[in-house]
Every structure is written in structure tokens, then in C-alpha cells.
N, C-alpha and C positions, 0 to 999 in steps of 0.2 A: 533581311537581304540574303538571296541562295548563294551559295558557291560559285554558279555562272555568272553571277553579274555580280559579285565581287572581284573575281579573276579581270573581268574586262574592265572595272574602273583598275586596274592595281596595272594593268597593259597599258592601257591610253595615259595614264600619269605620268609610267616610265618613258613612252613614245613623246612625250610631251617637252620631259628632260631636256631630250636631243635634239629639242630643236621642230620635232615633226608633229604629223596631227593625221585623226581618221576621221574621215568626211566620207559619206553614202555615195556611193561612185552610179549617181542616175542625173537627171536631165534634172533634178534639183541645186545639182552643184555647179556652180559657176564656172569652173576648171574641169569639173567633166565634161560639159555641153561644148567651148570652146576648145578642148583638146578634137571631142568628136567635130567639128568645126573643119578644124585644119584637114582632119582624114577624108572627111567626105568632098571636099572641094580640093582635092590630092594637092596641099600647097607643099612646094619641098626648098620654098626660099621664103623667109621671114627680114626684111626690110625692116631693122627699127633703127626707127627715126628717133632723134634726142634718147640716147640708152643713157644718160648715164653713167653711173658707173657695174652697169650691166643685170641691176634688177630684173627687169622684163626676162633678158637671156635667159635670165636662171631658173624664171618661172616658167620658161614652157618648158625646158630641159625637165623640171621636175614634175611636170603636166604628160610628157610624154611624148613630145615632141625631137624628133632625132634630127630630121633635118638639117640644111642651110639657113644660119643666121649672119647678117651682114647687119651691122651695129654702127650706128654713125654717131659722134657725140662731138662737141666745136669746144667746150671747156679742158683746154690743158691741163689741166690739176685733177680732174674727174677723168679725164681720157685715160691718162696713167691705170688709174686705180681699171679702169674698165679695160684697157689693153692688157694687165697683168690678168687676171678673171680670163680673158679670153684663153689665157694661151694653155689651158686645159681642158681646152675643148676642140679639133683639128678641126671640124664642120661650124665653128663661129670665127667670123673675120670680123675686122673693126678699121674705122677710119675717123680719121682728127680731125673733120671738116662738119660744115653743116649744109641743110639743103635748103633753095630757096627756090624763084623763079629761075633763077639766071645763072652765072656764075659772077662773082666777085670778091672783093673784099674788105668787111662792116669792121663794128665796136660788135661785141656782145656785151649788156649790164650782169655782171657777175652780183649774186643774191649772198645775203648771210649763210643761208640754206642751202648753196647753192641749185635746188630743185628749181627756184622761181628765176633761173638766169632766162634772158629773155633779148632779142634783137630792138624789140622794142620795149618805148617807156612802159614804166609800171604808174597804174594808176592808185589816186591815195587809198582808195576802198579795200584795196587787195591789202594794201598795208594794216588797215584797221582787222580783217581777217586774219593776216598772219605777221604781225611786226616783225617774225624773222626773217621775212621775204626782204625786206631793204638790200636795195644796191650797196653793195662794198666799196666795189673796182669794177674795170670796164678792161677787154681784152679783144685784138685783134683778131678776126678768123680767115677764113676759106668758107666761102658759100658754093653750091652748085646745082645745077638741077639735077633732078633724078633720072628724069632720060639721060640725059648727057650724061652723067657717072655711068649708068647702063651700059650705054654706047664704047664709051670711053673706057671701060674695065672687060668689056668683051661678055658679059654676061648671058646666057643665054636658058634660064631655068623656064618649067613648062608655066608655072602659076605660084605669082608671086604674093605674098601679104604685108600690105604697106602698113605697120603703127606706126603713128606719128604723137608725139609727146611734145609739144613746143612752144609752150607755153606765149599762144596768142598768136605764133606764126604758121600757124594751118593752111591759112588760106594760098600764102605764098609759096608753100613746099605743093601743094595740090596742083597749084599753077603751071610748074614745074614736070610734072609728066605731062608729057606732050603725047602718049600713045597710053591708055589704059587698057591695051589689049590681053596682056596676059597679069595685070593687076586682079588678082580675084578674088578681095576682098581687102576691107581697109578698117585701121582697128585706130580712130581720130578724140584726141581731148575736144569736147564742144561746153563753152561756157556759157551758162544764163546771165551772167553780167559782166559787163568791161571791166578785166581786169588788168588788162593791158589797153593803150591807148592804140586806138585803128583796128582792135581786133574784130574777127567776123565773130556774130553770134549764133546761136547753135538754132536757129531759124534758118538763118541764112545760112548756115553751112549745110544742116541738113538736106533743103534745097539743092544746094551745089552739086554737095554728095549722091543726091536722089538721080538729078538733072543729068549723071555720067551713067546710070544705068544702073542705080547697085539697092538695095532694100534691106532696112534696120533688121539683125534677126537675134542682138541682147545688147544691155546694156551693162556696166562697171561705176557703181558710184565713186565720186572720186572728189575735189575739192569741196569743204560744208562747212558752212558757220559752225562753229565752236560752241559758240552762245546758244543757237538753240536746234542747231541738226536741221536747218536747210539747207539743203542741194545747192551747190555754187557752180559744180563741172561736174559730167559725167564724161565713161568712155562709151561713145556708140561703137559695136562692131557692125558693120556690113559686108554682106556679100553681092557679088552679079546675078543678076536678073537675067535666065537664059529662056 
């Protein structure tokens, strides 16, 4: 082994240490392509839906994204941890509510894990995938739609980017924009089996998705059996069809 490619494994180790990592910065990386994503469809408002306690946030911050991020999370106990995260960042806002059709106000089933909290039941299959998904507790929320938040907050950014993370309630947060005019691109969990009971599946969401005008351009593996690495969820991103 040369002196140069001792040097760069004895870098990447240390870079490793801290936390961080070097990935080839081309249309090969996942966080490249999607960084270059945001830039070319000038988004400068990022919409995430079910944050958390501010994952997502963090990854496009360190993706490269400077932007407006507006964080909505309905779990009290995770909202904390994600309101505190936020508040070192002056261009990320956060709100204690969740979105739906309508406005109102549900149960949420709080998860072991709390990742698997969900408006609706959880079905057994999802349990047999992840036993730590099980319902704990159940907690009161705030629903609203996301026009109506829009309207209601006074918002007015040029082109916005919807993720939605909600485990089985996509359809009904979708519902909910009543104007996809300056939505210009949507970043949605779509699951190949019911994992939640009444959810859409990612046929029929895709459809939906397709039917507003917009066209798959990557995807994010996401949910997979354990046992033997089949695909359970992915994240589609799409963009508008101009």
C-alpha cells in the first residue's frame, strides 16, 4: 500500500470518529442527486410533515440545504426534543400539531419506538416486522390541513417541498392541500403492505400522486423485513410535470 492511500484510509477513519463520512459527490449519491433536486426546482420552503424529533431537518441542513424548513410533529414528548433541535437554526420553524384533511381533534397510538405512532390502528403484520412498534399510550392532538395552516400562517414562499412521513396517513394529509400550485415536489412514505389498517397502498398512492401532475424522479429504501431484506416501504420523491 503507497503513502497516498494510506493517508486517505488514516483521514476517512478519523472523519469517521466524528460522526461524519466521504461519499463521491455525483448523481451516484443519493444526498447529492436530492440536494441537486431542491436547487434546480429553486425550493426555499421544505414542509416536513411527521419530523419527529427533527431527523429529516438535520439531513438536508447537512445535504446543503439553507433554506426554509417548517417541521410539524403531533407527539408531545418528541415535539420537545424537536422544538429544542430547532431552536439553532433561525430558518427552521416547528409546530405541535399534525395534518390531515380537515382540522380537528384525534387519539394518536403512541409506538414503543415512538417512529410507528400512527392516527390509525396498527396492523398485526407490522408487529411481527418490528415488535417494538406496539402501541404503549394513546395521546390527544391538533389536526389540520395544510392549506388551511398555509392560509392561516400567512405563508407565501415561491415553491414549496411537501415530505410527509405518517406512518399510513398519506392519503389524508394529501387530501388536505386543496391548491398544489406552488407544491413542487413531494417527498411521501408508500408501503407495499398494510401496515396500518385503511392505509393507501403505494399503487394507489402512486396513482394519486401521478393523477396531480407530478413524475417519480428517485427513490429511498425505507421499511424491510429483517429476516430476509424485502422491501416493506420506500420514500418516492417526486417532482411537477411542466
Amino acid at each position: 500500500m503507497n503513502l497516498i492511500n494510506l493517508l486517505k484510509i488514516n483521514i476517512k477513519s478519523l472523519i469517521n470518529k466524528f460522526g461524519f463520512s466521504i461519499s463521491k459527490f455525483d448523481l451516484t449519491n443519493p444526498d447529492y442527486r436530492f440536494n441537486l433536486f431542491l436547487k434546480l426546482k429553486s425550493i426555499n420552503c421544505v414542509l416536513d410533515v411527521g419530523a419527529g424529533s427533527g431527523q429529516y431537518a438535520k439531513s438536508l441542513r447537512q445535504i446543503g440545504y439553507n433554506n426554509k424548513i417548517i417541521s410539524f410533529e403531533p407527539v408531545s414528548e418528541i415535539y420537545e426534543k424537536l422544538k429544542k433541535e430547532s431552536k439553532k437554526d433561525i430558518h427552521w420553524e416547528t409546530h405541535n400539531i399534525g395534518l390531515g384533511n380537515d382540522s380537528f381533534e384525534t387519539e394518536i397510538n403512541i409506538s414503543k419506538n415512538f417512529v410507528s405512532s400512527s392516527i390509525l390502528n396498527m396492523n398485526k403484520e407490522h408487529l411481527k416486522f418490528e415488535p417494538d412498534s406496539k402501541y404503549i399510550d394513546k395521546q390527544i392532538i391538533q389536526v389540520e390541513g395544510l392549506s388551511e395552516f398555509i392560509i392561516n400562517n400567512k405563508l407565501n414562499f415561491e415553491n414549496y417541498f411537501l415530505k410527509i412521513d405518517a406512518q399510513g396517513y398519506e392519503e389524508k394529509i394529501l387530501e388536505g392541500v386543496k391548491d398544489f400550485g406552488k407544491i413542487e415536489g413531494i417527498q411521501v412514505e408508500m408501503s407495499f403492505k398494510e401496515l396500518y389498517e385503511d392505509q393507501i397502498l403505494f399503487e394507489d398512492l402512486y396513482k394519486k400522486i401521478k393523477d396531480k401532475g407530478y413524475e417519480l424522479w428517485d427513490f429511498r429504501r425505507g421499511f424491510t423485513d429483517a429476516k430476509n431484506g424485502k422491501l416493506l416501504q420506500l420514500d418516492g420523491i417526486f417532482f411537477k410535470l411542466h
